[in-house]
Every structure is written in C-alpha cells, then in structure tokens.
Backbone as CSV, one residue per row, in Angstrom:
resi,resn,N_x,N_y,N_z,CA_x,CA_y,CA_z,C_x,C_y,C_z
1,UNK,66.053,-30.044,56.467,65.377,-28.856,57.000,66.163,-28.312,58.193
2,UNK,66.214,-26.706,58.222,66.702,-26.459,59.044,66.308,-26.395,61.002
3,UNK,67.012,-26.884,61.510,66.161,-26.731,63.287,66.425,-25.546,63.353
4,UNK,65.241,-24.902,63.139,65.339,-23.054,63.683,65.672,-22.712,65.376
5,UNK,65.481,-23.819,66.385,65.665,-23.685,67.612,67.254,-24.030,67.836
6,UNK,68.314,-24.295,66.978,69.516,-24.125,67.346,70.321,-22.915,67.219
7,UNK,69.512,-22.067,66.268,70.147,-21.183,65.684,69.995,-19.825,66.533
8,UNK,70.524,-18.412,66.494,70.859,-17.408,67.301,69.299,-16.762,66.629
9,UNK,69.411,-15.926,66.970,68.101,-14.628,66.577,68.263,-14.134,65.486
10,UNK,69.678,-13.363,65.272,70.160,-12.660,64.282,70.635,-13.993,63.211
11,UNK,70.613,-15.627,63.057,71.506,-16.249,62.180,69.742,-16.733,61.586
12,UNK,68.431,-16.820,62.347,67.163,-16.812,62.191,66.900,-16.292,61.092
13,UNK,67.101,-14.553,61.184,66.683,-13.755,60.787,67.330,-13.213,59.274
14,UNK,68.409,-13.290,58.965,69.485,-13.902,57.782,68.810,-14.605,56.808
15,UNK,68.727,-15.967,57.200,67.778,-17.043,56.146,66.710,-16.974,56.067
16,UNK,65.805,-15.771,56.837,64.579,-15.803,56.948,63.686,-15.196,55.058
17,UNK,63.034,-15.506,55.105,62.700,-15.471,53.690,60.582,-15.359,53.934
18,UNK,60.388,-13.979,53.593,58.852,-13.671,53.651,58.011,-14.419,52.963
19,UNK,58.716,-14.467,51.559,58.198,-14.693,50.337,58.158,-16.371,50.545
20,UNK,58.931,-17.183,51.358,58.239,-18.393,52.004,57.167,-18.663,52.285
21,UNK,56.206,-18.191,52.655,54.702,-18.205,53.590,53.650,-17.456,52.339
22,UNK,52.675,-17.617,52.650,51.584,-17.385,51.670,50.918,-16.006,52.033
23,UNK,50.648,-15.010,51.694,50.250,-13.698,52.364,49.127,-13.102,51.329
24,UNK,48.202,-12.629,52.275,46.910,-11.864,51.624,47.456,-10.608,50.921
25,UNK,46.524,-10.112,50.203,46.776,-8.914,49.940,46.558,-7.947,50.773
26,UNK,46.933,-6.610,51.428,47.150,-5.604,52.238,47.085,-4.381,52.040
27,UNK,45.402,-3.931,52.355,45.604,-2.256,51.484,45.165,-1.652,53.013
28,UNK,45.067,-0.117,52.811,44.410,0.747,53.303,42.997,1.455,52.809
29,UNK,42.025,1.449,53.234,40.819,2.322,52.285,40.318,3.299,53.522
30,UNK,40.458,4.036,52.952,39.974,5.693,53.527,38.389,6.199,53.408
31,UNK,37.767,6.333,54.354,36.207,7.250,54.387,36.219,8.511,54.211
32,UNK,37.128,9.240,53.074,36.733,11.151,53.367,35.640,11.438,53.860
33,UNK,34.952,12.296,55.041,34.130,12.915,55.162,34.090,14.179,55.253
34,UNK,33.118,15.129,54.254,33.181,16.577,54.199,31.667,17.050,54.826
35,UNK,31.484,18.286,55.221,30.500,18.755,55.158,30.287,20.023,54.631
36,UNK,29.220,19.690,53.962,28.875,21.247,52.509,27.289,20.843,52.598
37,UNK,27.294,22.215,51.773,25.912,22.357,51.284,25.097,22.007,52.801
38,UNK,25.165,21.724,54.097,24.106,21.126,55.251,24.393,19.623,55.273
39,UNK,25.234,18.765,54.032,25.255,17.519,54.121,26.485,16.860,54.487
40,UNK,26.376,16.053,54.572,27.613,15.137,54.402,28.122,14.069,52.935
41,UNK,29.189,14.319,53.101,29.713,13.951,51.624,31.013,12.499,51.666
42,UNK,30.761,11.888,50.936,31.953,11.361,50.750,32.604,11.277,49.360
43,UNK,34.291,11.243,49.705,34.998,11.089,48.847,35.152,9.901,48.266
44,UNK,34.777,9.942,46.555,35.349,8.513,45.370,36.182,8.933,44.873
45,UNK,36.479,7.098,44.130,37.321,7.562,42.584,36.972,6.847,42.035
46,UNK,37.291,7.379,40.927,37.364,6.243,39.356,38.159,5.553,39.488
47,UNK,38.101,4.301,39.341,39.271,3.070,39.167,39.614,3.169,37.706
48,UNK,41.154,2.934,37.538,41.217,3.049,36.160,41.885,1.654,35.577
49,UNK,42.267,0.898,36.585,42.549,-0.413,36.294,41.417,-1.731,36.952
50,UNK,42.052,-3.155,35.991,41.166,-4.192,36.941,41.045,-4.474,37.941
51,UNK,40.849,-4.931,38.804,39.681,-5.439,38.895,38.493,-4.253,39.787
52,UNK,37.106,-4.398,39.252,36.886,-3.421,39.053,36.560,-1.866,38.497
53,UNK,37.559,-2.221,37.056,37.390,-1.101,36.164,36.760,-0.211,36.239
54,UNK,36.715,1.331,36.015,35.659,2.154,35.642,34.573,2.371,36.569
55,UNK,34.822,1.664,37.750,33.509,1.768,39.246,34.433,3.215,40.075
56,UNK,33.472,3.393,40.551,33.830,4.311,41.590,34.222,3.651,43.210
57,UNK,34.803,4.240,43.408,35.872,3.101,45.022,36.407,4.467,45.283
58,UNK,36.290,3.842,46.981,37.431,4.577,48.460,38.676,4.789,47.686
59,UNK,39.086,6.343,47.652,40.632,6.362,47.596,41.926,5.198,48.797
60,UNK,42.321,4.896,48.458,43.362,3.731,49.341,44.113,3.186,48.406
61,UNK,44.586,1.719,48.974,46.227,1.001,48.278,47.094,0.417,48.780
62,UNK,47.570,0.299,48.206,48.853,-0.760,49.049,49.591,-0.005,49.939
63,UNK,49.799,-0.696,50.816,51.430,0.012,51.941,52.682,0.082,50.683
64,UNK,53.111,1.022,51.249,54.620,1.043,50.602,55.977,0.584,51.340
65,UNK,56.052,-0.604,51.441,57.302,-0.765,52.684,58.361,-0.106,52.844
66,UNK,58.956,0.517,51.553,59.982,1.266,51.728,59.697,3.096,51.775
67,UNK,58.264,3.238,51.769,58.293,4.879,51.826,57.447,4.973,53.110
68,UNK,56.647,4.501,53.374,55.285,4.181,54.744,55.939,3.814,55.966
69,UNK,56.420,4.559,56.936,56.608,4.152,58.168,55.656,3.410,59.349
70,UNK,54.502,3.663,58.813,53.377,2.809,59.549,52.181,3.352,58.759
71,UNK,51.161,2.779,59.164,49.458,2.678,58.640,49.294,4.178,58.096
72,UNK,49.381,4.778,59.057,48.481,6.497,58.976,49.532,7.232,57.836
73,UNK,50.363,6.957,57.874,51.552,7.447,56.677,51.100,7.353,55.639
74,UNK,50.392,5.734,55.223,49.560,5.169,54.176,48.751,5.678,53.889
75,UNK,47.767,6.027,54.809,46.155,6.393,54.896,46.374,8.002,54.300
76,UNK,47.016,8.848,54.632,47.448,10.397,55.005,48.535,10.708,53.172
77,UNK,49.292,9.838,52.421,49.479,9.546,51.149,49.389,9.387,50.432
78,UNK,47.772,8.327,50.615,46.865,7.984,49.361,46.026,9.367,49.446
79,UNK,45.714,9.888,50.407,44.846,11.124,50.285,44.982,12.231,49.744
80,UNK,46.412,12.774,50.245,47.629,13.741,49.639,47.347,13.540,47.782
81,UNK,47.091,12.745,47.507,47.491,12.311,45.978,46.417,12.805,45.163
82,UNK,44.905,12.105,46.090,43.575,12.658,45.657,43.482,13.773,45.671
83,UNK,43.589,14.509,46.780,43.310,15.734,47.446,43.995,16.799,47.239
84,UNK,45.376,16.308,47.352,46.279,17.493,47.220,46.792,17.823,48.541
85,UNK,46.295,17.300,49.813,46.268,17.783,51.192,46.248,16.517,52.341
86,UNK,46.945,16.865,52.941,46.789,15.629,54.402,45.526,15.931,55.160
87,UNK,44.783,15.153,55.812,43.680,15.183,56.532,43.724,15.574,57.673
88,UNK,43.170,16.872,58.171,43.236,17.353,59.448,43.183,16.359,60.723
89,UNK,41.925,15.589,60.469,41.635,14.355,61.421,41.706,13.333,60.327
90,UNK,42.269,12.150,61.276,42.226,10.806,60.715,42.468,9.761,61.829
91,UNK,41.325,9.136,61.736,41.298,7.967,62.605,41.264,6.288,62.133
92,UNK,41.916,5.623,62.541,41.398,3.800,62.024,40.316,3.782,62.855
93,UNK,39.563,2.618,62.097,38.337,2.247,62.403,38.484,0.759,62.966
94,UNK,38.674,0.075,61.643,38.817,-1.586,61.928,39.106,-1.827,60.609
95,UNK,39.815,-3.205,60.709,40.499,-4.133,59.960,39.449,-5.157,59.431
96,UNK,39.785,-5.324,58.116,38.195,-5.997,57.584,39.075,-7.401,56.426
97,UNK,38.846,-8.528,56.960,39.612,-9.241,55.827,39.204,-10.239,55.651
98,UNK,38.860,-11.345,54.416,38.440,-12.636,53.977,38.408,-12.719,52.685
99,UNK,38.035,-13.623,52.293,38.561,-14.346,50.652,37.245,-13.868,49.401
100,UNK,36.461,-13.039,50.171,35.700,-12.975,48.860,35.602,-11.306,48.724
101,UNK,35.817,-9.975,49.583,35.959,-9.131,49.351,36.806,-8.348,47.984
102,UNK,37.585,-9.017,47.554,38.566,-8.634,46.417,38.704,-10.152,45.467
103,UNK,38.280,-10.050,44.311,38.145,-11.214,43.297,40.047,-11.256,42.893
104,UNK,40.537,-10.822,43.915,41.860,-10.893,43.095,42.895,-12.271,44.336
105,UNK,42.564,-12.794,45.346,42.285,-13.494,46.268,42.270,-12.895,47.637
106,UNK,42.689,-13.614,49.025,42.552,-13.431,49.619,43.096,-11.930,50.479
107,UNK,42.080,-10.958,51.352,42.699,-9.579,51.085,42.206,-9.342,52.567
108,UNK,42.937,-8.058,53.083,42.709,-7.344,54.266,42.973,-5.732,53.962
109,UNK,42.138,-5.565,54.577,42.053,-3.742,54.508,42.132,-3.193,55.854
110,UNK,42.730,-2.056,55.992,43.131,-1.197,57.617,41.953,-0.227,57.207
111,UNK,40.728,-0.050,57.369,40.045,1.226,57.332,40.489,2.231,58.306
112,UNK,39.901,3.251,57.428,40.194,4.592,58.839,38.916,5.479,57.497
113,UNK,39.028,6.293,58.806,38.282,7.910,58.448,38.861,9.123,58.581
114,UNK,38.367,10.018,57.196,39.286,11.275,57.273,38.124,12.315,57.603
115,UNK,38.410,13.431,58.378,37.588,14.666,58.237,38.130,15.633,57.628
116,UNK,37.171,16.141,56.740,37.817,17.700,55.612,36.795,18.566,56.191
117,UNK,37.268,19.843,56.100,36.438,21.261,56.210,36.473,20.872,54.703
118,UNK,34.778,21.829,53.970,34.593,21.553,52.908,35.203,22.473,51.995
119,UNK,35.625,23.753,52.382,36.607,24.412,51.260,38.026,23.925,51.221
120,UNK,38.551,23.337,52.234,40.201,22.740,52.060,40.070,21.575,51.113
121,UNK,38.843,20.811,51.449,38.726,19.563,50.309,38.144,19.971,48.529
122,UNK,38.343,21.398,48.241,37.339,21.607,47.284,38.575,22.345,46.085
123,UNK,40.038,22.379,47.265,40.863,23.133,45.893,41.395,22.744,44.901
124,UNK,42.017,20.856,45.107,42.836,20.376,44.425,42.396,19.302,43.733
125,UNK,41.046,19.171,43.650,40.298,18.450,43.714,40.536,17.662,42.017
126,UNK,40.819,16.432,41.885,41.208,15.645,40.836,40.308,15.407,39.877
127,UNK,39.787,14.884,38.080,39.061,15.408,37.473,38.268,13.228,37.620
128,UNK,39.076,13.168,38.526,38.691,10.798,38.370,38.061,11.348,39.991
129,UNK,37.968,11.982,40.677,37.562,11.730,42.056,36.206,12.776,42.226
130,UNK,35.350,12.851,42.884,34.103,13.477,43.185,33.733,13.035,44.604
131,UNK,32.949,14.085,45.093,32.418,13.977,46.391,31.192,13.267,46.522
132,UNK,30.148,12.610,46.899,28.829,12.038,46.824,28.389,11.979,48.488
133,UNK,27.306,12.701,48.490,26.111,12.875,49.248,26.028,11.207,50.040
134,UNK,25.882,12.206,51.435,25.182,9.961,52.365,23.574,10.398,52.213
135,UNK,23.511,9.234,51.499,21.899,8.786,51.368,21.777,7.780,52.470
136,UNK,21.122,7.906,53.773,21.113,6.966,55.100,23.031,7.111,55.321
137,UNK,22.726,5.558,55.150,24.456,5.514,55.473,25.523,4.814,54.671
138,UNK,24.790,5.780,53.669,26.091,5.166,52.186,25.370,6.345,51.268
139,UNK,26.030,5.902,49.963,26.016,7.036,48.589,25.097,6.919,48.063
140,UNK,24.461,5.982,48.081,23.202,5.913,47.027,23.493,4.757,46.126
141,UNK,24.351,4.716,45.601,24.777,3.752,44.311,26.105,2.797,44.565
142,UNK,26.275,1.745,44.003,27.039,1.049,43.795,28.407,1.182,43.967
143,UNK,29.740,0.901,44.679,30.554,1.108,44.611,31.161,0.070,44.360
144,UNK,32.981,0.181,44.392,33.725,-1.276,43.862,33.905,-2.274,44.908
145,UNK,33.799,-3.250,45.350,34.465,-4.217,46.215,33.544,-3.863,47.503
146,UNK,33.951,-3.845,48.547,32.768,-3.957,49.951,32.785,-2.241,50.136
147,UNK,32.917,-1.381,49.508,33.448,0.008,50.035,32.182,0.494,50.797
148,UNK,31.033,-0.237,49.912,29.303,0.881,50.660,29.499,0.054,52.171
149,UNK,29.980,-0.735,52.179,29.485,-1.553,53.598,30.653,-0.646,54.497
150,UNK,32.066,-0.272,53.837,33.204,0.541,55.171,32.680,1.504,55.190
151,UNK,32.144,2.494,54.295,31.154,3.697,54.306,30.492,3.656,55.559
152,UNK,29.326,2.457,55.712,28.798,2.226,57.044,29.805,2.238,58.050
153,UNK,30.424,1.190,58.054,31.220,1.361,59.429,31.848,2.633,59.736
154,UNK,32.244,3.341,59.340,32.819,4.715,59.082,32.038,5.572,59.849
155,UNK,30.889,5.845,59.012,30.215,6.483,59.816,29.283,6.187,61.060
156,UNK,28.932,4.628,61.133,28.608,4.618,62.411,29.609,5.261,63.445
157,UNK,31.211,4.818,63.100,31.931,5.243,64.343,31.932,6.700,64.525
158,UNK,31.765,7.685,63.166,31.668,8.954,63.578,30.352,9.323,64.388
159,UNK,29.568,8.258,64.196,27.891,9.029,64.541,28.156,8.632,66.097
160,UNK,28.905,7.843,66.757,29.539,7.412,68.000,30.382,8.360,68.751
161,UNK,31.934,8.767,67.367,32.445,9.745,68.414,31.901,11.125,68.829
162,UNK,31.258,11.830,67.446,30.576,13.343,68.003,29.755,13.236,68.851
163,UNK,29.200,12.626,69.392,28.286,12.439,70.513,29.402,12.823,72.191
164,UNK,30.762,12.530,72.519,31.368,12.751,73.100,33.026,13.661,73.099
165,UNK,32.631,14.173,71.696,34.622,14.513,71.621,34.245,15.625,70.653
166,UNK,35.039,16.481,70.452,34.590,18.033,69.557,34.945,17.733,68.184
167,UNK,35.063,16.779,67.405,35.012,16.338,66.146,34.324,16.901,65.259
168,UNK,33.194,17.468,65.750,31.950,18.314,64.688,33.054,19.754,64.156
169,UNK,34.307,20.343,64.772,34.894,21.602,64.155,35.717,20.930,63.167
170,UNK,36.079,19.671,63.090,37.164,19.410,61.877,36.128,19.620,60.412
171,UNK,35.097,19.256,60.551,34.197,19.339,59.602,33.850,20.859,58.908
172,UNK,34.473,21.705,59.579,34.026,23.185,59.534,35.231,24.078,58.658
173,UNK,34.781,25.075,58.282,35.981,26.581,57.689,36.537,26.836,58.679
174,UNK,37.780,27.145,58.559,38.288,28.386,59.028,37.565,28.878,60.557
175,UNK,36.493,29.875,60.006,35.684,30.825,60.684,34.489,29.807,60.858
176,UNK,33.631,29.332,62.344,32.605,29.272,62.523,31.562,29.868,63.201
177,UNK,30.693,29.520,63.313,29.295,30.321,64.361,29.159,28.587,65.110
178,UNK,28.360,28.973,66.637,27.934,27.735,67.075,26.985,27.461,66.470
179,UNK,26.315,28.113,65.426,24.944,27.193,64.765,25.664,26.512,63.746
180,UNK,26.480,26.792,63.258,26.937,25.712,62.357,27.573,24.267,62.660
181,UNK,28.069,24.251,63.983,28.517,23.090,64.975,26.908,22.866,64.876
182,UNK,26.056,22.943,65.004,24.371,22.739,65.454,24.193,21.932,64.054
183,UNK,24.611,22.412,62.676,24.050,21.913,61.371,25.090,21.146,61.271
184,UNK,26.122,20.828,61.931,27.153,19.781,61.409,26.326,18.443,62.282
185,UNK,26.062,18.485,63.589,25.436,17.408,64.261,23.765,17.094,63.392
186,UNK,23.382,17.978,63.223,21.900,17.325,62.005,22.356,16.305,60.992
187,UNK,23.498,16.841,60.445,23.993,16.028,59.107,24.475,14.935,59.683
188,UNK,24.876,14.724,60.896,25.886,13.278,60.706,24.953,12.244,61.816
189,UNK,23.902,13.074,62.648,23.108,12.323,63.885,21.464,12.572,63.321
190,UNK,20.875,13.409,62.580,19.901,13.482,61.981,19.079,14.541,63.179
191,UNK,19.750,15.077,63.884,18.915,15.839,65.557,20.082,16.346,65.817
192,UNK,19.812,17.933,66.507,20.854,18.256,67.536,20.673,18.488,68.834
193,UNK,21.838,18.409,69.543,21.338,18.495,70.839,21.033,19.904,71.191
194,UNK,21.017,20.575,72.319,20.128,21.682,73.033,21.653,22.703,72.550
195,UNK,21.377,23.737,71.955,22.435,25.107,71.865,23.265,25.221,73.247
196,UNK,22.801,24.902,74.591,23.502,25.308,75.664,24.442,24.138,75.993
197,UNK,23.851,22.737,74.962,24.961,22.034,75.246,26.692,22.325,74.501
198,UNK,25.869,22.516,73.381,27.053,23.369,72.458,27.915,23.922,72.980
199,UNK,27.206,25.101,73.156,27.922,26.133,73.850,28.688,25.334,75.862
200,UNK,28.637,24.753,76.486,29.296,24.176,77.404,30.411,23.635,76.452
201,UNK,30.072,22.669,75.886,31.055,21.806,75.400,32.370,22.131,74.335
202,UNK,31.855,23.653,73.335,33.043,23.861,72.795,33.376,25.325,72.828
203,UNK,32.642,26.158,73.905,33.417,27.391,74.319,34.104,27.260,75.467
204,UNK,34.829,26.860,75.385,36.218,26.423,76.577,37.202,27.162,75.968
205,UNK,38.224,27.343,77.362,39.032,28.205,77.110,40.731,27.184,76.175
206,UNK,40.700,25.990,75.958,41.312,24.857,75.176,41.317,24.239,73.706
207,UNK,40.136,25.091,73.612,39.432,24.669,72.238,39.172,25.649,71.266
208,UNK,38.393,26.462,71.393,38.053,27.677,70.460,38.714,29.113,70.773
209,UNK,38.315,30.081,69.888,38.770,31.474,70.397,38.309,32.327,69.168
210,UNK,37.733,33.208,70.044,36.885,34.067,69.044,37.148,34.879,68.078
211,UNK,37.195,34.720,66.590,37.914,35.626,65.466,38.158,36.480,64.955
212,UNK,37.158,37.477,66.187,37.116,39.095,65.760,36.392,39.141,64.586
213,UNK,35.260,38.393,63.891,34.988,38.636,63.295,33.267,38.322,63.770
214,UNK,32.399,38.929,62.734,30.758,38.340,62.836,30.241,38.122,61.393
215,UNK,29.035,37.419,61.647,28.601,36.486,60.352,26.924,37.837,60.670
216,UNK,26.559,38.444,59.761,25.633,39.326,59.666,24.573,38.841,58.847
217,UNK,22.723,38.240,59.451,21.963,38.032,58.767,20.854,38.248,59.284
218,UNK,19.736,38.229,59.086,18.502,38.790,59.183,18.293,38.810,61.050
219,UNK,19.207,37.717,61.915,19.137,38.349,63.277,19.927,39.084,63.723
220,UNK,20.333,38.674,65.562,21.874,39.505,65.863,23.039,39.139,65.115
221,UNK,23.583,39.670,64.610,25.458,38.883,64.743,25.620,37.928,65.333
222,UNK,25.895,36.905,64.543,26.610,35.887,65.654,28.394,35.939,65.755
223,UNK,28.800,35.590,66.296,30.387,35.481,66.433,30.416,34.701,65.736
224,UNK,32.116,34.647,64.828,32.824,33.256,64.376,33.812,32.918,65.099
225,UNK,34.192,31.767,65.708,35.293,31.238,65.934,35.895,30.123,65.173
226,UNK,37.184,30.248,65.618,37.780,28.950,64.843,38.424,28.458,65.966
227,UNK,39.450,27.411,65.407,39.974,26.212,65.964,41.386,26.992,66.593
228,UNK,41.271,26.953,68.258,43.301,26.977,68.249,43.893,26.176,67.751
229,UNK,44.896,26.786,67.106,46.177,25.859,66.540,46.585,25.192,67.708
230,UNK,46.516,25.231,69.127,47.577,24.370,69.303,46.012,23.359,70.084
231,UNK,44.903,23.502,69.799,44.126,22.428,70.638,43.600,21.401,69.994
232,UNK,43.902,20.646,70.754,43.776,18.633,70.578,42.351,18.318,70.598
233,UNK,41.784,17.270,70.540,40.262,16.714,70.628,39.996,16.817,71.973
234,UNK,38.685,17.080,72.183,38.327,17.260,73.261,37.164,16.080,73.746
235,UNK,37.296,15.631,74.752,36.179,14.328,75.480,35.082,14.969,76.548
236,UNK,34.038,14.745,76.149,32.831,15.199,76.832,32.255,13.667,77.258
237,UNK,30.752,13.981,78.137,30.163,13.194,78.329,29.111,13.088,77.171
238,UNK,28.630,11.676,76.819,28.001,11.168,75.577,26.526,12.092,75.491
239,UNK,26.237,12.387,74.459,25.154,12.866,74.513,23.590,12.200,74.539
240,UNK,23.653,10.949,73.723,22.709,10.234,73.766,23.015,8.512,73.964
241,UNK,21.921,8.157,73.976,22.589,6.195,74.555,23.059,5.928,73.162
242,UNK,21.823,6.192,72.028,22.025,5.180,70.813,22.326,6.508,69.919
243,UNK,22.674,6.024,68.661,22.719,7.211,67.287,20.821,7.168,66.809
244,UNK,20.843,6.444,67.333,19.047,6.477,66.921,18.393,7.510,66.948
C-alpha cells in the first residue's frame, strides 16, 4: 500500500482514483412554482424510465461533470429542457440524503426552488410535464420518491422568504397592478398584509417603474408596473412571526 504522506500533492493526485471509494447517488430536484388562475402551481413529469415508472416526479437529475460548472447550472438545465426557459429566480433550499429515499441505493439530492411568471411557464410547455395546483402544501396526489415531502420544504421556505424580500413580482407578467402582488401573497401565505404595506415595500425607486400603461375595470384604473431590468431582490422587515 501506498504511504500517501510521502508523496507531493500533485504525485497524490495522479494515482488518485474516485471510483476507489463508494459514492451515493447525486441528483438535483427542482420545486417550479407558478402563479395562475389566483393559485399556486407546481411543476411535474412523467417518468418514463425505472425506477418509478409512469409516476409523476420533480423535473431534476444527475450533475453532468463535464457540462455543469456547479449546482445552479444543473438546477437552471434540467428546467431549460422541461420548460424551454431558465428560471427567473432560483434558489437552493437544502440537501436531503439517506438510503431509503431512492430504491436504487443510497442517494442525495441538492433541492432548490424555481419562480415562473405564469405566461413565460405556459409557452414551451412539454406534452410528459403539467402544472398541479398546492392542495395545503403539496399536490394532492402521489408523487415518485420523497418529492411531496421537497414540495413542503420548498414552500415552507418560500412562505418564509415573501414575508421579507420582493419575491411575490417573480411570480407575476410582465405588466402588474399592486393588487395582484396582494393575490400573489393570498396564494402562497393564505392572508395579505395591509395595501400600504405593499405599496412601502415595492414602490421604491430600485425596484419597480411604472408602464405607462392601466388595467381598466369596474373601479379607478389601476397602474401596471413591472420589474426593472436591472433590479435585484429586495430585503424588508418580516411581516409576520409565523406563516401561520
């Protein structure tokens, strides 16, 4: 056997051999979240191989070592494929791994979450993938492998960050009104907070800008705004203690 402590870094690294050591399996699984119709949606697919067959499961997959420069490359690739489109927002969540999640053996997954405006997620849309409604805090039905349980985690962390950061416009068109920031927080917190908080928190001069346009219905006009291109997430103070 070799004494690895005589040897240089680079004469280490030469004989070094991966495929020595025993290694889990290593995917990414993705939470699409859209908002349509007043709800919130998430993105499936059809599995078309084992294990698993024929269930509906999180778009995700393996890293690609030679095309994936890191995680979000992964996460932002498998989506591209479903979708047709990279995810405006995308965040990791947490790393979820042990021996009985995947019957194929021992496995680890990088979760993250994507946000879609619901017409960008609605063009390229694949004939194996569909959107499904959160019933509480999952789909309603059965999915493949632990996916209803990252569903949860997913969205707890979103029901966490909109409470402090302007995350509720990735969810949006193009063109919004502040009542629709108002119906994006119903869908993902079940309550919204007070219109004047709204309005403090995302008519700043960093964040929005008004589109010259108005949305015309049985009251005044409201304005639409959209998103500046060049503005980043924004951090507020929390709105409530719990998501409760």
């Amino acid at each position: 056997m070799v004494d690895h402590s005589q040897l240089t870094e680079a004469e280490y690294l030469a004989q070094y051999n991966v495929q020595d050591f025993d290694a889990p399996l290593c995917t990414v699984d993705i939470v699409p979240f859209r908002f349509h119709d007043h709800r919130l949606q998430v993105l499936t697919c059809l599995r078309h191989q084992h294990p698993a067959k024929e269930q509906w499961a999180l778009p995700g997959g393996y890293i690609d070592i030679n095309q994936d420069n890191d995680l979000d490359t992964t996460a932002q690739r498998k989506l591209a494929a479903k979708i047709g489109t990279e995810a405006p927002y995308l965040e990791q969540v947490q790393t979820v791994g042990n021996q009985q999640r995947d019957p194929r053996g021992w496995s680890i997954t990088v979760v993250y979450y994507a946000l879609f405006p619901g017409s960008a997620a609605n063009q390229t849309l694949l004939s194996d993938t569909r959107w499904l409604t959160l019933q509480g805090n999952t789909v309603g039905q059965p999915l493949a492998f632990d996916h209803n349980q990252l569903i949860s985690v997913a969205l707890e962390r979103l029901q966490n960050k909109v409470q402090y950061t302007s995350l509720p416009v990735y969810l949006l068109p193009e063109c919004f009104t502040l009542a629709d920031i108002s119906d994006v927080f119903l869908a993902i917190l079940g309550k919204t907070p007070p219109m004047r908080s709204i309005r403090n928190r995302f008519l700043n001069e960093d964040l929005l800008e008004d589109s010259g346009e108005k949305r015309y219905g049985s009251n005044r006009p409201a304005t639409l705004y959209r998103l500046k291109k060049t503005a980043a997430a924004q951090f507020y103070n929390r709105l409530y203690h719990t998501t409760q």
